[in-house]
C-alpha positions as CSV (number, residue, x, y, z in Angstrom):
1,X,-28.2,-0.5,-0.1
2,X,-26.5,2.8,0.8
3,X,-24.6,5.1,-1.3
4,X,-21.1,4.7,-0.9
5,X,-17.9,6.3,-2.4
6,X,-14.4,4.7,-2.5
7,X,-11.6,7.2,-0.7
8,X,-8.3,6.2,-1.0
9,X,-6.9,6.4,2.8
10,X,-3.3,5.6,3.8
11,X,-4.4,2.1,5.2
12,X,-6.0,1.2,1.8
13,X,-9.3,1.9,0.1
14,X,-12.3,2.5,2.1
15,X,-16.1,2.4,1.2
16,X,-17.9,6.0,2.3
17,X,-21.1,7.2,2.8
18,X,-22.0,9.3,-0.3
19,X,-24.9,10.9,0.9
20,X,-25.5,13.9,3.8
21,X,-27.5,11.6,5.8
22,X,-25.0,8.6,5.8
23,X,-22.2,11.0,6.9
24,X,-24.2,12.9,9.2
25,X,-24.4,9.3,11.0
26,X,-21.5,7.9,10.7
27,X,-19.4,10.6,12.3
28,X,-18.3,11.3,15.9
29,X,-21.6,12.4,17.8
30,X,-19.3,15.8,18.7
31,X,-18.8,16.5,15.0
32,X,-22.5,16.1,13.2
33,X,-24.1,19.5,14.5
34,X,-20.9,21.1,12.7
35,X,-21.0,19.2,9.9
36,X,-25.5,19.9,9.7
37,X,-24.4,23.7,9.6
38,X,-21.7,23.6,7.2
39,X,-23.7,21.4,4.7
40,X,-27.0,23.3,4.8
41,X,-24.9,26.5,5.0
42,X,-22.5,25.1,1.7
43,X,-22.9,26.6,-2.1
44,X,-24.0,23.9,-4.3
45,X,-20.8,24.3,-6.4
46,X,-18.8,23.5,-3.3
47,X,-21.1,20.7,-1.8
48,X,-19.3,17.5,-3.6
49,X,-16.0,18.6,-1.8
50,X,-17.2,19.6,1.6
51,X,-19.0,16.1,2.0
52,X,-15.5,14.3,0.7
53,X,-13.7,16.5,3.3
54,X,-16.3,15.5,6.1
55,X,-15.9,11.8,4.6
56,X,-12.3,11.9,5.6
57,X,-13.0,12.6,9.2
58,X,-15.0,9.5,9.7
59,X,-13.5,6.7,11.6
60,X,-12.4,4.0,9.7
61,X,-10.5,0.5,9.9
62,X,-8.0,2.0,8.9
63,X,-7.4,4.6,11.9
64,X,-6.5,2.4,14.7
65,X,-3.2,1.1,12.5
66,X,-2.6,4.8,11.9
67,X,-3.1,5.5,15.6
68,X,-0.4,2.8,16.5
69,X,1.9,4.0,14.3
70,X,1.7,7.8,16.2
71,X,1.8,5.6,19.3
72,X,4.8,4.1,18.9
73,X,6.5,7.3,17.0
74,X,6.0,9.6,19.9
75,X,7.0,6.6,22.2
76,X,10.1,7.2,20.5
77,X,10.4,4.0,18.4
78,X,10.9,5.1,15.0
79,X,11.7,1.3,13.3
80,X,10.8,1.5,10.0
81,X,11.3,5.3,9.5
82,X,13.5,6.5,6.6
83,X,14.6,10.2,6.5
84,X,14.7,12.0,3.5
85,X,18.4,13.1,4.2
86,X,19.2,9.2,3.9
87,X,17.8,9.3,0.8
88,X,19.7,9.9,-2.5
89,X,18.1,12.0,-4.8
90,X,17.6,8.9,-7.3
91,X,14.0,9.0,-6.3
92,X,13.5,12.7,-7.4
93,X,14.5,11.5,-11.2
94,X,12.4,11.9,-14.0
95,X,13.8,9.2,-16.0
């Protein structure tokens, strides 16, 4: 079974590949030669969070309810949206 680690995405949890190879292949063909360079180019101090930032740019369940969502915002249908000057500051308390 492959590595995987659990990111916690907007849509919900999602499993991810943990390891260079499984990320390699499960990004966007136009994205692995960048992502090969920048991994075999990375400091091993800094190799756990350039794989979680490559992680992030994999496509996901997730994405196509995000995409909607821009979809329909840009479409100008904002249903559901609450600006923060209708809010009252009651969620900014402490206490």
């Amino acid at each position: 079974m492959p590595k995987t680690f659990t990111m916690h995405m907007t849509g919900g949890t999602v499993q991810v590949p943990a390891t260079i190879t499984g990320i390699r292949q499960a990004l966007p063909e136009e994205l692995r030669d960048q992502f090969t360079t920048e991994a075999e180019n990375a400091d091993a101090d800094d190799l756990r969070m350039l794989l979680m930032s490559w992680a992030m740019r994999i496509p996901t369940g997730h994405d196509q309810d995000e995409e909607d969502a821009v979809a329909r915002f840009k479409a100008g249908d904002l249903t559901g949206v609450v600006f923060a000057d209708e809010l009252d500051d009651a969620y900014r308390s402490a206490g």
